[in-house]
C-alpha positions as CSV (number, residue, x, y, z in Angstrom):
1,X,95.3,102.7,74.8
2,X,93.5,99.7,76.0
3,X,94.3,96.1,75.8
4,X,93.3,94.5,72.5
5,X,93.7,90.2,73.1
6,X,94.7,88.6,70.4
7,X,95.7,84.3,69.5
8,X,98.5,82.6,68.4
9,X,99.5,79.4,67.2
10,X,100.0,76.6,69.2
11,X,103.6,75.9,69.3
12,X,103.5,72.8,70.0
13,X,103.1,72.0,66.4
14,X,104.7,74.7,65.4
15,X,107.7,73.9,66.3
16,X,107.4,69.9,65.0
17,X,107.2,71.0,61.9
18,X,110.3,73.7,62.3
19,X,112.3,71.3,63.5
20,X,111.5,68.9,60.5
21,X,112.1,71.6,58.0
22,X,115.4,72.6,59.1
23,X,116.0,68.5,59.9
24,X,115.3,68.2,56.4
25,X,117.0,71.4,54.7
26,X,120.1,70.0,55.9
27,X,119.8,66.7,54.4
28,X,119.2,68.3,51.1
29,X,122.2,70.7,51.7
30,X,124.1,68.0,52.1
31,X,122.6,65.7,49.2
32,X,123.6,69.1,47.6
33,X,126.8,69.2,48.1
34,X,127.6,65.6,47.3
35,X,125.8,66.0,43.9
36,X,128.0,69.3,42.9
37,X,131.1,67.2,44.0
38,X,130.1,64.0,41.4
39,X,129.5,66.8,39.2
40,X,126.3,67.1,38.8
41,X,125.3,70.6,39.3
42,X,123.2,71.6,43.1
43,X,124.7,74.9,43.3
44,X,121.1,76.1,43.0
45,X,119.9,73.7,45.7
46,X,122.3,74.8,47.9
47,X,121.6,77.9,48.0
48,X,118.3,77.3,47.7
49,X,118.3,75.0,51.0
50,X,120.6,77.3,52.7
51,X,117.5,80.3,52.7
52,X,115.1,77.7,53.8
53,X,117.3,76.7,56.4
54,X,117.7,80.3,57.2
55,X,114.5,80.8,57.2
56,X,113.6,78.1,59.8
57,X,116.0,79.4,62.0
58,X,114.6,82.8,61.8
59,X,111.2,81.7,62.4
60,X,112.0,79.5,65.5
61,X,112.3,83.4,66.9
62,X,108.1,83.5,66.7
63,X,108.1,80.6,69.6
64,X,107.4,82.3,72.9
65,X,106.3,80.7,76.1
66,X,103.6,82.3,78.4
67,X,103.3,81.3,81.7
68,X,100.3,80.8,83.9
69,X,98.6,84.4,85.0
70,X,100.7,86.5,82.8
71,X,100.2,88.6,79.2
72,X,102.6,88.3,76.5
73,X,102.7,92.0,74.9
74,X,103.1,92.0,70.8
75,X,104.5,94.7,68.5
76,X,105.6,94.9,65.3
77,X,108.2,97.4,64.5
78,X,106.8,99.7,67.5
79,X,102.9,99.4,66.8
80,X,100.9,97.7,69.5
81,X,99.6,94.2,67.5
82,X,97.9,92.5,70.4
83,X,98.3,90.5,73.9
84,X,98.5,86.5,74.0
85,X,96.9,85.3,77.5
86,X,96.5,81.6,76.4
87,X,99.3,79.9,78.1
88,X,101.5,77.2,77.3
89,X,103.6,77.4,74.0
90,X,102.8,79.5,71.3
91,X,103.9,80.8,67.9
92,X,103.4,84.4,66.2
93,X,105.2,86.4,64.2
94,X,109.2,86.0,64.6
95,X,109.2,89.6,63.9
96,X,107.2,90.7,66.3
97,X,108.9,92.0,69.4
98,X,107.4,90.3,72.9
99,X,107.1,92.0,76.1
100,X,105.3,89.5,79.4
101,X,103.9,91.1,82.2
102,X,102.4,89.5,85.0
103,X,99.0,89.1,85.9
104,X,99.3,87.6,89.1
105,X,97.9,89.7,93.0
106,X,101.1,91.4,94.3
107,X,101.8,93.1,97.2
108,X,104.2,95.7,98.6
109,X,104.7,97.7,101.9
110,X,105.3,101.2,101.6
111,X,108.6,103.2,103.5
112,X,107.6,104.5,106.6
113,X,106.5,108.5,106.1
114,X,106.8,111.0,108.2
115,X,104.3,113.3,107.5
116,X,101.7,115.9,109.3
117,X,98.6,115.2,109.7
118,X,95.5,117.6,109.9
119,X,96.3,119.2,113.1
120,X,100.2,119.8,111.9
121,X,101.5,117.0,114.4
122,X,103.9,115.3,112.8
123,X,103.5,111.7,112.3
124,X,105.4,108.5,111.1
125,X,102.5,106.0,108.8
126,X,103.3,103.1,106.1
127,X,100.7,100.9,104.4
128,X,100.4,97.1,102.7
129,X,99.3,97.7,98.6
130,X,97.8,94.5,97.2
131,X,97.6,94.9,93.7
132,X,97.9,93.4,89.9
133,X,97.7,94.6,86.5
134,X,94.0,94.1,84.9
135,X,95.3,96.1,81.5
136,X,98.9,94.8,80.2
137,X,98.6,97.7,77.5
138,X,98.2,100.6,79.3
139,X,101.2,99.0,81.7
140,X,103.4,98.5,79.0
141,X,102.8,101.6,77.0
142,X,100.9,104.2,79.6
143,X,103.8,104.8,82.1
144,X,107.3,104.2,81.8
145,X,107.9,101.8,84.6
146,X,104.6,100.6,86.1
147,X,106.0,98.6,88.9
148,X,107.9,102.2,90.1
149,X,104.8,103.9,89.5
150,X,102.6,101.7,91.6
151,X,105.1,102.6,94.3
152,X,105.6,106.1,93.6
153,X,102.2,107.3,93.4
154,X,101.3,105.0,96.3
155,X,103.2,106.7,98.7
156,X,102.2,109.9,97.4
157,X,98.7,108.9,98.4
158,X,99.6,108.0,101.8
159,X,100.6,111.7,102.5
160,X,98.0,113.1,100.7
161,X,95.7,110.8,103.2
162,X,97.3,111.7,106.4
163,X,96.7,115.5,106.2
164,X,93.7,114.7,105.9
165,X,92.8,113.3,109.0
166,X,93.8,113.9,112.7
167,X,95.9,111.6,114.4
168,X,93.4,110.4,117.3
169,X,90.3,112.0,117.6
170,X,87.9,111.6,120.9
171,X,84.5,112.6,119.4
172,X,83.0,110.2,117.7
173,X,81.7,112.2,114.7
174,X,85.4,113.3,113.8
175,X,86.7,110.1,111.6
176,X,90.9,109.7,112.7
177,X,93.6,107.3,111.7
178,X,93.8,105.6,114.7
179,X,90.0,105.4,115.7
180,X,88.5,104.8,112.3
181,X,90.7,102.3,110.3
182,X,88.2,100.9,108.2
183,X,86.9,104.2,106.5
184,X,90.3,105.0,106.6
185,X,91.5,102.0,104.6
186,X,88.5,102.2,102.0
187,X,90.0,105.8,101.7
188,X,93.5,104.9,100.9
189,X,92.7,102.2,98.6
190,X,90.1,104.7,96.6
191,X,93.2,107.1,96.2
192,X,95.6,104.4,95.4
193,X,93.3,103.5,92.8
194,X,92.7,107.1,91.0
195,X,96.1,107.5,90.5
196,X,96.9,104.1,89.1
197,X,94.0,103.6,87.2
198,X,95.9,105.1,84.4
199,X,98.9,102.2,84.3
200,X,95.8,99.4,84.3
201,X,96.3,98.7,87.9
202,X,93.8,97.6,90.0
203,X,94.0,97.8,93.7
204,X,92.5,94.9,95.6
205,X,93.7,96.1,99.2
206,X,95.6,99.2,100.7
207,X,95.9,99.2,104.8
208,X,97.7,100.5,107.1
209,X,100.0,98.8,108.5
210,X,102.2,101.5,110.8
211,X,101.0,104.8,112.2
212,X,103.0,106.6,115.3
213,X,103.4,110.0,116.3
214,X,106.9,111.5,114.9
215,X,109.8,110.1,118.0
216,X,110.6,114.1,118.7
217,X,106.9,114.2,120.3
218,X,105.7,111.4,120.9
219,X,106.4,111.5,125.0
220,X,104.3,115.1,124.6
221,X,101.8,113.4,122.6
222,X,101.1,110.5,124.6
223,X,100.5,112.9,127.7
224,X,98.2,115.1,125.5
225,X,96.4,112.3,124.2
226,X,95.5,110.7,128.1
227,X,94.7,113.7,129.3
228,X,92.4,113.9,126.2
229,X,91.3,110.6,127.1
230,X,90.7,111.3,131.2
231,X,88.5,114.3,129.9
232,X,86.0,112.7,127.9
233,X,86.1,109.3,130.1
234,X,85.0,112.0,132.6
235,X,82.5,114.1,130.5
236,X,80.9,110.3,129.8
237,X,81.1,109.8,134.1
238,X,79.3,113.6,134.6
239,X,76.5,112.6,132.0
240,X,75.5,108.9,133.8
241,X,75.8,110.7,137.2
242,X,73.5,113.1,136.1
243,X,71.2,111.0,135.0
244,X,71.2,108.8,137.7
245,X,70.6,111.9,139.8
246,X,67.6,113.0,138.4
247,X,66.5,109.2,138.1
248,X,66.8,109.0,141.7
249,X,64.9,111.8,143.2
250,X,62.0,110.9,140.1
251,X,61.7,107.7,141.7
252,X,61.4,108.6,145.1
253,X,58.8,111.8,144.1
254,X,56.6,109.1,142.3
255,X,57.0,106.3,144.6
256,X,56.4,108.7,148.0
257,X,59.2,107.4,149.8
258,X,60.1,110.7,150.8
259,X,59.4,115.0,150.8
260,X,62.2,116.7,150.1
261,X,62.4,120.3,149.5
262,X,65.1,121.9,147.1
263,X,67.6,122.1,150.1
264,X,67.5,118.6,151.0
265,X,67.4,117.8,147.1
266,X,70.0,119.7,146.8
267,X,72.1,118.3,149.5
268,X,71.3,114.8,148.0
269,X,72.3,115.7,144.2
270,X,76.0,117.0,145.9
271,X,76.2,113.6,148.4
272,X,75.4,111.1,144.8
273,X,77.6,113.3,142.9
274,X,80.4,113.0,144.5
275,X,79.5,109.4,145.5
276,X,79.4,108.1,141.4
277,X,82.1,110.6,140.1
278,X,84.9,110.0,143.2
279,X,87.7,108.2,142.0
280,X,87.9,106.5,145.3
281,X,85.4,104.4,147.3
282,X,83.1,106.8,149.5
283,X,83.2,106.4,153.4
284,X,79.6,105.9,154.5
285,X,78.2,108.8,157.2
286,X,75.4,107.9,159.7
287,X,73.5,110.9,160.2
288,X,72.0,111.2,163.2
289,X,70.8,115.0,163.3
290,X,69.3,117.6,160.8
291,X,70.8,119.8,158.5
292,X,68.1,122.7,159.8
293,X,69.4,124.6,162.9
């Protein structure tokens, strides 16, 4: 079911003229009723007065006030009539039962999950939703509650999204939680979106907003994740060295500095490597012999 707008009166006029009708049905009751007294018949006017006085009061029931950013949804006797978005005062229908719901960007954060994620580690995540409702019938008459369901099948998404990503992650080509929050984001908010699509929500934002590893491992974790994180700073240290290296002895073989045979380039390769990948400052040697015997 999709949303059908539909006008209504202003009620600004509206209800000037109700309230002069039933201002006016009660002068003529009375008028009425002072004429049967003095004898002169108005049983028929009364009554007649009385429905129209009735009548107005029933009908001051079709005024209905909608406020700024919000939808007014109309039925009559369970069938979908319509929804009023002009704002201000309005009249329809006094028969016609009225449901608002608001229009206006909300915004939630979700319980903090703990979940697993791709490698089975267990981990504790909760997001920001920013959403609003872009079709009031499909919220009204789609889902039972659509505020619950926005939460619900929110979180639902959130642990459908962490297994499917690893927790950290030190190769760049491997998207994570923690290293790649952006694609991540778009993700979640994609997700959110399928699922709520159906209760005419529309989800402007969905982030992250708390991701840890699970308390039971997270001392074991944070080890495993620097030792993780000394490997490939010194996978990144072996690769300049290396090139360096060779950068090195190419300059010196095209710039003649200096012969060196494949024992002496050897021994140079093992003095710069362990020059550029020490952890500590290097001690400088003065050699004042020859490695040949």
């Amino acid at each position: 079911m999709k949303e059908k707008l539909t006008s209504a009166m202003n009620g600004v006029g509206s209800l000037v003229v109700l309230l002069a009708l039933l201002a006016y049905s009660c002068y003529a009751i009375v008028a009425a009723i002072i004429a049967a007294k003095q004898g002169e018949g108005g049983a028929l006017a009364i009554l007649l007065w009385c429905g129209v006085l009735v009548a107005g009061l029933v009908a001051l029931g079709g005024l209905f006030v909608v406020q700024p950013n919000h939808g007014i949804v109309l039925q009559l006797f369970g069938r979908y009539v319509g929804t009023v978005r002009d704002e201000g005062l309005r009249f329809a229908n006094p028969f016609y039962s009225k449901k608002s719901i608001s229009l206006r960007v909300r915004n939630f954060e979700t319980n903090k999950l703990k979940v697993n994620d791709q490698d089975g580690n267990p981990v504790e995540i909760g997001a920001v939703v920013v959403w609003k409702v872009v079709d009031t019938a499909q919220a009204a008459f789609q889902v039972d509650d659509y505020e619950n369901y926005v939460h619900v099948q929110s979180e639902a998404a959130m642990r459908n999204l962490a297994t499917a990503y690893p927790y950290d992650s030190h190769e760049e080509q491997v998207m994570s939680l923690r290293g790649h929050t952006a694609a991540v984001a778009e993700h979640l908010k994609k997700e959110i979106h399928e699922r709520l699509e159906v209760a005419g929500v529309d989800i402007l934002e969905a982030r992250i907003s708390h991701l840890a590893y699970a308390p039971e491992i997270a001392a074991a974790m944070l080890q495993r994740q620097q030792a993780g994180a000394i490997i490939a700073a010194r996978q990144k240290i072996v690769e300049g060295a290396v090139g360096m290296v060779e950068m090195a002895l190419e300059m010196l073989a095209r710039n003649n500095v200096v012969t060196l045979d494949e024992e002496r380039k050897a021994a140079m390769v093992s003095n710069l490597l362990v020059v550029l990948c020490g952890e500590r400052a290097t001690q400088p040697v003065v050699n004042t012999g020859t490695i040949y015997h």
